[in-house]
Structure formats: structure tokens, C-alpha cells
N, CA, C and O atoms as a GROMACS GRO file, in nm:
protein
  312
    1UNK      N    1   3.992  -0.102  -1.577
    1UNK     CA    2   3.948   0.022  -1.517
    1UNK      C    3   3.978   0.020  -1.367
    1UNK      O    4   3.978  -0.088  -1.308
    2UNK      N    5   4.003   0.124  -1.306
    2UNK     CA    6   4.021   0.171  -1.171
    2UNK      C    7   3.871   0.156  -1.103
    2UNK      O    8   3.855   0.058  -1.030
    3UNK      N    9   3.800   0.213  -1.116
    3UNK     CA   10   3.672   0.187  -1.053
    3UNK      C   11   3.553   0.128  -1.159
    3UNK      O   12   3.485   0.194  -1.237
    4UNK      N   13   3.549  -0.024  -1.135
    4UNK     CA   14   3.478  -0.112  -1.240
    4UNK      C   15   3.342  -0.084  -1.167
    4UNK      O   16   3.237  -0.087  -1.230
    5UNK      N   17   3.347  -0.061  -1.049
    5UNK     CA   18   3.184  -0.054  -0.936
    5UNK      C   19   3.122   0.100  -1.003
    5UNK      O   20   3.009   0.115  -1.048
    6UNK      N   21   3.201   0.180  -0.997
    6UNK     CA   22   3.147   0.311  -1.088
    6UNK      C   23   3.052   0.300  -1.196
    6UNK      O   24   2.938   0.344  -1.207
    7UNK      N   25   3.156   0.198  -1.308
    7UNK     CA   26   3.139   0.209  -1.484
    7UNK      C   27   3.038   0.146  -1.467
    7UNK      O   28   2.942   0.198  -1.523
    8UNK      N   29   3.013   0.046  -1.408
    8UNK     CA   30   2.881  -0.047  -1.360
    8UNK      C   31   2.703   0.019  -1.340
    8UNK      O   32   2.590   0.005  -1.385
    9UNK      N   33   2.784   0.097  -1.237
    9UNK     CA   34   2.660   0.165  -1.191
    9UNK      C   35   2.621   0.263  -1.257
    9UNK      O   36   2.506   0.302  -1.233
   10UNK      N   37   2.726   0.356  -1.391
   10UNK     CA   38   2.673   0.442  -1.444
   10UNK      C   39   2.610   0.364  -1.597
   10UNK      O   40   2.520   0.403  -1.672
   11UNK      N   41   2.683   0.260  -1.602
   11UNK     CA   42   2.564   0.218  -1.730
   11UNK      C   43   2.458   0.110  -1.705
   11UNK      O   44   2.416   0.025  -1.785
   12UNK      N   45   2.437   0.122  -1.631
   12UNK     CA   46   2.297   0.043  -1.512
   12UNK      C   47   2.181   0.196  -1.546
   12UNK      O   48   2.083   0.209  -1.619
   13UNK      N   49   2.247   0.285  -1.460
   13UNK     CA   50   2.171   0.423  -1.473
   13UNK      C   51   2.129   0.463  -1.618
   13UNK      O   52   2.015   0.501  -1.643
   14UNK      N   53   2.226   0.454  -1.713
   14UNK     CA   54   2.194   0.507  -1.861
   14UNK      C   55   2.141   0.374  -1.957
   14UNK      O   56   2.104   0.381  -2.074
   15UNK      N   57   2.150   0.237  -1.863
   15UNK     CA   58   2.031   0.146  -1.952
   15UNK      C   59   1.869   0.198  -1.916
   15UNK      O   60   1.780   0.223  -1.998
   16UNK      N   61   1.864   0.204  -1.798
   16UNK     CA   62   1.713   0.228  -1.730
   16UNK      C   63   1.698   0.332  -1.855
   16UNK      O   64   1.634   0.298  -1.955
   17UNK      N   65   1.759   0.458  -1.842
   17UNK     CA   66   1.714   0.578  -1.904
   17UNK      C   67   1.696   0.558  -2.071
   17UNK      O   68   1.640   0.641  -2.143
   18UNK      N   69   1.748   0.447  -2.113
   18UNK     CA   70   1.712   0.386  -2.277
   18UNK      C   71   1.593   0.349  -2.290
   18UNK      O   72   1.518   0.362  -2.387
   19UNK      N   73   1.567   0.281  -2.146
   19UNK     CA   74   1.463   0.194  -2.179
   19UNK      C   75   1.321   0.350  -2.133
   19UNK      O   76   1.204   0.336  -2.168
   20UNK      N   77   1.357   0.448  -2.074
   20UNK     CA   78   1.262   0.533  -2.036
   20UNK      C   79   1.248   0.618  -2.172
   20UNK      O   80   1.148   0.686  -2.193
   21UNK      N   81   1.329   0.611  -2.241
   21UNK     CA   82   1.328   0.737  -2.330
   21UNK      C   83   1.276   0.706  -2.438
   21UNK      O   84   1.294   0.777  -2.537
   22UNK      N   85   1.180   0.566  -2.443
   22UNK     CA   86   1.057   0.564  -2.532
   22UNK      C   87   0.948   0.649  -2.554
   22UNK      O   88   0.872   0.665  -2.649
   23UNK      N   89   0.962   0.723  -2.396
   23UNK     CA   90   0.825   0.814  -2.394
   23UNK      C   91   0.902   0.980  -2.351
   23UNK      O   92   1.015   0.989  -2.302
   24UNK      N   93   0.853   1.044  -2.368
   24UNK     CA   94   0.904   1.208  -2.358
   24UNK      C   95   0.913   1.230  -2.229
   24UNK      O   96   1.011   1.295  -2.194
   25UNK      N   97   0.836   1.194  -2.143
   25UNK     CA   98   0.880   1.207  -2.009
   25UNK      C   99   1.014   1.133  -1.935
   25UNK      O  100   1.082   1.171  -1.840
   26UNK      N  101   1.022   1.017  -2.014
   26UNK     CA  102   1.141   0.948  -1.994
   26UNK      C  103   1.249   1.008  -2.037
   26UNK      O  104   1.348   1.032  -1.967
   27UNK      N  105   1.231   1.048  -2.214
   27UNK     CA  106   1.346   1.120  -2.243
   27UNK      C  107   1.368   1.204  -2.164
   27UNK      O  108   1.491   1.204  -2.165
   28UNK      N  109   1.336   1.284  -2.090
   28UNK     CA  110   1.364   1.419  -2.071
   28UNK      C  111   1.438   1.357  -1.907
   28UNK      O  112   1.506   1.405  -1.817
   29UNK      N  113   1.404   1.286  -1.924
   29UNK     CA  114   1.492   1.228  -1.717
   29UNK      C  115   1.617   1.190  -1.768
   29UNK      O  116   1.655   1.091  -1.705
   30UNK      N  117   1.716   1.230  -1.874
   30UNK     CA  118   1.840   1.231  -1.897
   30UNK      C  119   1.925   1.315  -1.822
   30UNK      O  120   2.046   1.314  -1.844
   31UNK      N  121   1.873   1.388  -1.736
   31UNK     CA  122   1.938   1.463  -1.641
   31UNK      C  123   2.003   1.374  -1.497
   31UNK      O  124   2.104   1.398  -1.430
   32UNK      N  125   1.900   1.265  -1.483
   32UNK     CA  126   1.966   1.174  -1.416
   32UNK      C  127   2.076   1.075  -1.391
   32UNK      O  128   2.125   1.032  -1.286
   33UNK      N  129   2.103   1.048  -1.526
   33UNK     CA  130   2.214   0.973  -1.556
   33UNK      C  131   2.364   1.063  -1.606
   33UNK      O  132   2.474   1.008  -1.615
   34UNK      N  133   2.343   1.179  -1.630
   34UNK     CA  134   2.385   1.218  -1.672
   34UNK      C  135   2.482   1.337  -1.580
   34UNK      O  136   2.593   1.386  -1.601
   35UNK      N  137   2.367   1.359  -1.454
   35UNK     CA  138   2.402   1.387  -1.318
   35UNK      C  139   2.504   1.286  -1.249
   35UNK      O  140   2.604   1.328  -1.191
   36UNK      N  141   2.467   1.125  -1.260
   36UNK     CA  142   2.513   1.058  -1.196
   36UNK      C  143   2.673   1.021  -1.239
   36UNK      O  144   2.754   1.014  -1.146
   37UNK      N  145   2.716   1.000  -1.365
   37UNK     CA  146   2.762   0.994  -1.421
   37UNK      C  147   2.915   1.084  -1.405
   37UNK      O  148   3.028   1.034  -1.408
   38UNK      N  149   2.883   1.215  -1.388
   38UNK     CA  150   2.974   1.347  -1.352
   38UNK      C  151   2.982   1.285  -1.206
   38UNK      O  152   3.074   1.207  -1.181
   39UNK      N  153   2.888   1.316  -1.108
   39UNK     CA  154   2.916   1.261  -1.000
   39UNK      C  155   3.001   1.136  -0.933
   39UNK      O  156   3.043   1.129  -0.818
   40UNK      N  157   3.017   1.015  -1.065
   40UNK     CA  158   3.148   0.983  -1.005
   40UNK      C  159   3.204   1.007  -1.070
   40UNK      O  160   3.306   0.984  -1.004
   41UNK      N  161   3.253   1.050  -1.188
   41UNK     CA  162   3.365   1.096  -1.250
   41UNK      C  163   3.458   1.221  -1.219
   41UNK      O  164   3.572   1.234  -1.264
   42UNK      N  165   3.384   1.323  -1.125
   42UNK     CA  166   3.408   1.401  -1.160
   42UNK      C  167   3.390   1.467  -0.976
   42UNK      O  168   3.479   1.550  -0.955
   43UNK      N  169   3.315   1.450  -0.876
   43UNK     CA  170   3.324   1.466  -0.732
   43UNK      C  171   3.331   1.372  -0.669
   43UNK      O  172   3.441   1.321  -0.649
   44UNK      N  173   3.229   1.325  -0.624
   44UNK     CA  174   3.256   1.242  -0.511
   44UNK      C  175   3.291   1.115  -0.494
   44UNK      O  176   3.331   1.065  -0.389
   45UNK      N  177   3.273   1.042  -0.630
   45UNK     CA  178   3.312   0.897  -0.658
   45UNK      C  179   3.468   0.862  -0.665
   45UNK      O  180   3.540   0.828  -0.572
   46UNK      N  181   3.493   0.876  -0.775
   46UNK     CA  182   3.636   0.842  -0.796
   46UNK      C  183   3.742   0.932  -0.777
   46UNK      O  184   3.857   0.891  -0.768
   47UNK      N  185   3.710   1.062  -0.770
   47UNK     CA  186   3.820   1.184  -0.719
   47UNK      C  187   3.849   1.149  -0.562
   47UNK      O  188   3.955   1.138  -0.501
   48UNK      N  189   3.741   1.138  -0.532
   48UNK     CA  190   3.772   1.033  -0.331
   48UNK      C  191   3.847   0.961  -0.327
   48UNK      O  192   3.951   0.962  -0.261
   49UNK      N  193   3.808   0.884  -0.400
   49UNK     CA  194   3.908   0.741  -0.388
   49UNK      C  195   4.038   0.756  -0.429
   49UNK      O  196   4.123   0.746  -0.340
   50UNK      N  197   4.074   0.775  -0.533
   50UNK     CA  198   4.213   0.806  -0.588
   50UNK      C  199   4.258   0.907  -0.482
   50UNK      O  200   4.339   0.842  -0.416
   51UNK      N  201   4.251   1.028  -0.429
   51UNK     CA  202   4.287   1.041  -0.308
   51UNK      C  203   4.348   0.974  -0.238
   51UNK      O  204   4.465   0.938  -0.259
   52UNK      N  205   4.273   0.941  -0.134
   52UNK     CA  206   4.324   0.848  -0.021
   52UNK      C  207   4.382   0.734  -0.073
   52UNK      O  208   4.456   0.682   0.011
   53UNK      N  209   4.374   0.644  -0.232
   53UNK     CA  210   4.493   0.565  -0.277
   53UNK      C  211   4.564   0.598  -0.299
   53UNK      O  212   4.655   0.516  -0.305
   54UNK      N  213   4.597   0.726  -0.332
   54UNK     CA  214   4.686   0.788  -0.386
   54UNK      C  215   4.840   0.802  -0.235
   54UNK      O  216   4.963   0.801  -0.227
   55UNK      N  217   4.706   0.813  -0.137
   55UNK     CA  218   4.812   0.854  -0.011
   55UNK      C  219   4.875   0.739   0.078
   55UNK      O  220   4.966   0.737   0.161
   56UNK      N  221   4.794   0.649   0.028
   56UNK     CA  222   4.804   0.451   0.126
   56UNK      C  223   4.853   0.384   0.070
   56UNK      O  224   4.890   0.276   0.116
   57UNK      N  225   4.873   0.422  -0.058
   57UNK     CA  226   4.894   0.311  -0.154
   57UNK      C  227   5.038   0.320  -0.237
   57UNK      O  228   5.058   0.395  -0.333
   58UNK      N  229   5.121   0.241  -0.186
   58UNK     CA  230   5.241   0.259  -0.284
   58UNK      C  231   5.270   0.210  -0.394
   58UNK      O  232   5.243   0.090  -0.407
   59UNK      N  233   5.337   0.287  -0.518
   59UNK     CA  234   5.314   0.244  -0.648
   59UNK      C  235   5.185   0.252  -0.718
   59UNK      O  236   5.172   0.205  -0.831
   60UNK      N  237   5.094   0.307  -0.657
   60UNK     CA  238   4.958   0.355  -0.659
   60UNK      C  239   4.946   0.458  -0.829
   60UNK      O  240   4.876   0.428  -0.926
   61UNK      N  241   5.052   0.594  -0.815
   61UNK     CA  242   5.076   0.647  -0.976
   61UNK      C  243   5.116   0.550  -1.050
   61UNK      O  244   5.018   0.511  -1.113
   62UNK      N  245   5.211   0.489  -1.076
   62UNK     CA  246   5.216   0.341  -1.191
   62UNK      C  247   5.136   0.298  -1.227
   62UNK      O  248   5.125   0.311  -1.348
   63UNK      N  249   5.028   0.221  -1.158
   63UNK     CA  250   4.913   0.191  -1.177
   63UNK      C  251   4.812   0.243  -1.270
   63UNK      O  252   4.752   0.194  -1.365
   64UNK      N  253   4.812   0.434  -1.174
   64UNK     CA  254   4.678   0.515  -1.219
   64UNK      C  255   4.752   0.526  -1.411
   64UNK      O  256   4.693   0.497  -1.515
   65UNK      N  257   4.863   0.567  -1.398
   65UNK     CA  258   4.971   0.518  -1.537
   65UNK      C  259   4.942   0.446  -1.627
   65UNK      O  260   4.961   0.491  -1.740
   66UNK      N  261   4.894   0.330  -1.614
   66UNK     CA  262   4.892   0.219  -1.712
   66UNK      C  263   4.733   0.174  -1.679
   66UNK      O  264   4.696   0.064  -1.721
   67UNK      N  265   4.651   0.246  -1.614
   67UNK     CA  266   4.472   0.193  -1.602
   67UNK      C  267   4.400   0.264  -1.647
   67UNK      O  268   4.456   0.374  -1.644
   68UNK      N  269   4.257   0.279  -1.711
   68UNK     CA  270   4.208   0.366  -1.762
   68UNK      C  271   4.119   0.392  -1.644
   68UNK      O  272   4.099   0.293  -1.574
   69UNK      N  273   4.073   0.484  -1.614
   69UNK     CA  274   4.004   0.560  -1.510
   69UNK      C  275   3.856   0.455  -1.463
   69UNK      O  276   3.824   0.370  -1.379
   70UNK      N  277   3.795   0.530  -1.586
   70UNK     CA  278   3.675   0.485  -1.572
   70UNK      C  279   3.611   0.420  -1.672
   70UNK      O  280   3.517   0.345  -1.645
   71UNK      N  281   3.660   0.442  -1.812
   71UNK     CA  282   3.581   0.300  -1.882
   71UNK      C  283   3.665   0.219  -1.919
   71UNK      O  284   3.778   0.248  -1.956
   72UNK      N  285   3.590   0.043  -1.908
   72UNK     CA  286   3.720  -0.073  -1.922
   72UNK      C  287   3.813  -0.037  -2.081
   72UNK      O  288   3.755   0.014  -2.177
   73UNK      N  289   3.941  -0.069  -2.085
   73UNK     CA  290   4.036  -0.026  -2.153
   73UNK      C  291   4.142  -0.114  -2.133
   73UNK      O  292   4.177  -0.161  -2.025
   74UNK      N  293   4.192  -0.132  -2.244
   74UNK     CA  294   4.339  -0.241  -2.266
   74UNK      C  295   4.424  -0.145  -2.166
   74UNK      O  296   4.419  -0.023  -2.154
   75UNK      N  297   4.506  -0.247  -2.097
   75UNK     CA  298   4.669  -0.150  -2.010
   75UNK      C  299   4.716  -0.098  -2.096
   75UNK      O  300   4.735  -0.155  -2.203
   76UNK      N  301   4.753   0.035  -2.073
   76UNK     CA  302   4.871   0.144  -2.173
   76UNK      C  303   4.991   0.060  -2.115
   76UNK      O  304   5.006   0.002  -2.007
   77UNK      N  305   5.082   0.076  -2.240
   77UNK     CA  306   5.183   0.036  -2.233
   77UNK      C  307   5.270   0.104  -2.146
   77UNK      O  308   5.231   0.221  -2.133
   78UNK      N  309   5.380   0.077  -2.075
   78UNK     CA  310   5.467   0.176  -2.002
   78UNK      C  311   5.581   0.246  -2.018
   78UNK      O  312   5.621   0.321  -1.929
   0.00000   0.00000   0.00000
């Protein structure tokens, strides 16, 4: 994966919320992980970054090419 610190932190966030969603108040705080989750996938986490690697980094598309984004994944072939 491209951002392993992401995938980390979003299933850190969605263990807590397993372990909350024994009780109904817990379940219902699935909005949190689920918030967090989009948030790097999807604004400010990893759309940032790939950015500015995208612009510093040479051979940087090859890479994004053959890595899976955000959850760990065998290299695609090329």
C-alpha cells in the first residue's frame, strides 16, 4: 500500500468501534470511523499526498501503477 500510516489508523478507528458496538450507543458512533475513513481516502489524507508526490517525485505514476492505494495488496503486475 501507498499509505500503510492511513490503513493503520483507519482500522485502529473501526477496531475501537467493534469493540463499542456491543452497546447501542456504541453502535450508533459508526459515523466516526466511517467519517474518518473517507477522510483519508477521499480529502485530506491521501489525495494530499499523492499530490505533491505526484509533483517531487519521479517515476512516482509507475509506482501509483503497480501499488494499491490504500489497503495492503500484492504488486499488480506491469
Amino acid at each position: 500500500t501507498r499509505h500503510p500510516n492511513y490503513f493503520g489508523d483507519a482500522t485502529t478507528w473501526w477496531g475501537l468501534w467493534l469493540i463499542a458496538a456491543e452497546t447501542s450507543t456504541g453502535l450508533a458512533a459508526i459515523i466516526g470511523p466511517v467519517l474518518l475513513t473517507w477522510t483519508l481516502m477521499k480529502w485530506s489524507g491521501a489525495p494530499t499526498v499523492e499530490k505533491r508526490l505526484a509533483k517531487t517525485r519521479e517515476g512516482y505514476a509507475e509506482y501509483v501503477a503497480r501499488t494499491s492505494g490504500f489497503i495492503p495488496m500484492p504488486p499488480r503486475r506491469g
